[in-house]
C-alpha positions in Angstrom: 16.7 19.8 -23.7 20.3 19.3 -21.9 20.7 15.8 -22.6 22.9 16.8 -25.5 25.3 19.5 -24.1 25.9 17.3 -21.6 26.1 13.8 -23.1 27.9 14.8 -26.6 31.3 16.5 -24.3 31.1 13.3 -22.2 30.9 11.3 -25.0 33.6 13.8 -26.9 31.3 13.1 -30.0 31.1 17.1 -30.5 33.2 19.2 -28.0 34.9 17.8 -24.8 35.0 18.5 -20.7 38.7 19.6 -19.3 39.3 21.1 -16.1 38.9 24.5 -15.0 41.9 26.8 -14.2 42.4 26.0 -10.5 41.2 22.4 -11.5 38.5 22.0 -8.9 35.6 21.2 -12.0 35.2 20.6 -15.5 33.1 22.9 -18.1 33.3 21.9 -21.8 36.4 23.1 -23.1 36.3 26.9 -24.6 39.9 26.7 -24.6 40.9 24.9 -27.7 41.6 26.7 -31.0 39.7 24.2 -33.6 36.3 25.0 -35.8 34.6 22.6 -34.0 35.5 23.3 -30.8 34.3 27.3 -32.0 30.8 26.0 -33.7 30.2 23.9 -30.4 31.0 27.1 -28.1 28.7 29.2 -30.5 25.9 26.4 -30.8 26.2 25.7 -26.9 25.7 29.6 -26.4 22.7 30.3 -28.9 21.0 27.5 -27.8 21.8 27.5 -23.8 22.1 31.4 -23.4 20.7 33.5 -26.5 17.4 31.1 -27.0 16.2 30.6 -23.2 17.3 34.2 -22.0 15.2 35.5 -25.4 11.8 33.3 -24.4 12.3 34.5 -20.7 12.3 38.6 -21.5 9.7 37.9 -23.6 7.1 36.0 -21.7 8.3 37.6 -18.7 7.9 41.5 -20.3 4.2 39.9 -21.7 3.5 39.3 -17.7 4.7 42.9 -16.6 2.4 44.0 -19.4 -0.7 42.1 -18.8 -0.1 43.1 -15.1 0.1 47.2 -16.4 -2.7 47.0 -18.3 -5.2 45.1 -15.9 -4.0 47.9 -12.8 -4.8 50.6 -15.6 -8.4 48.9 -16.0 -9.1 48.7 -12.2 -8.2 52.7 -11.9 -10.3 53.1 -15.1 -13.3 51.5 -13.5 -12.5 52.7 -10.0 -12.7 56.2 -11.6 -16.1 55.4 -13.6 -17.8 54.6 -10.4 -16.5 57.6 -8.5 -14.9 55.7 -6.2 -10.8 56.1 -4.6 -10.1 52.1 -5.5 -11.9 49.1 -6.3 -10.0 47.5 -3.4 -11.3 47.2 -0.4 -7.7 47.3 2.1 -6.2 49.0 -0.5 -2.3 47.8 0.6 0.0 50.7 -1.1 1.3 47.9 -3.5 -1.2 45.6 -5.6 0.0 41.9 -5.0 -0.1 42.0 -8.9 3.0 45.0 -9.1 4.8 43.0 -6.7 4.8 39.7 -8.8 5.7 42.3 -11.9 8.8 43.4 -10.0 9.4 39.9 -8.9 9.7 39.1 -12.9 11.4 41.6 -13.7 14.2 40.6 -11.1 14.1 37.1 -12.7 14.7 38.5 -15.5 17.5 40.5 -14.7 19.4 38.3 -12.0 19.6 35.8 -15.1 20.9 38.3 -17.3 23.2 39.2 -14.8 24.7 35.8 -13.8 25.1 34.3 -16.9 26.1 37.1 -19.1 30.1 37.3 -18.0 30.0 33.6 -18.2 28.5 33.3 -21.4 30.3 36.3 -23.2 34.1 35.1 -22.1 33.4 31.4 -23.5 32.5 32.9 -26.6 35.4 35.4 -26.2 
């Protein structure tokens, strides 16, 4: 799936690589003012930012929400059996909430790193 942001700058088939402002690396160049250096900075941010941080929320909110529903089930049957929790250590955390929170901090350190980033080379 990177093979071709990567190989069509190098190549400067469709966009190119120029150093960075204190010119310790090279990104692909966001800099120029032409329409296809533009349509390769949107194309390179729909498909590398818009597309992966979309399926991310998504499968990552459907794990949060499989993870709500099955604690609401255990309560449920906890409750239909008159006892406090089908657990026997009962920990004041399910392991299951903790991998929820865990995805949802995926979720938003991803958001949160590549969002600057991503909105100034479209800027």
């Amino acid at each position: 799936y990177a093979l071709p942001w990567g190989i069509l700058p190098l190549l400067e088939f469709w966009g190119r690589y120029v150093p960075e402002g204190f010119l310790t690396s090279c990104s692909f160049d966001y800099l120029t003012d032409t329409f296809d250096n533009h349509m390769f900075v949107a194309v390179i941010f729909t498909f590398s930012y818009v597309f992966p941080m979309s399926l991310i929320i998504y499968y990552y909110s459907q794990i949060v929400s499989h993870v709500i529903n099955h604690e609401k089930a255990l309560k449920e049957q906890a409750r239909k059996m008159n006892v406090e929790s089908l657990r026997s250590n009962q920990p004041t955390q399910s392991v299951e909430i903790r991998i929820a929170k865990a995805a949802i901090t995926v979720c938003f350190l991803f958001v949160a790193s590549w969002t600057p980033y991503a909105v100034l080379a479209l800027i």
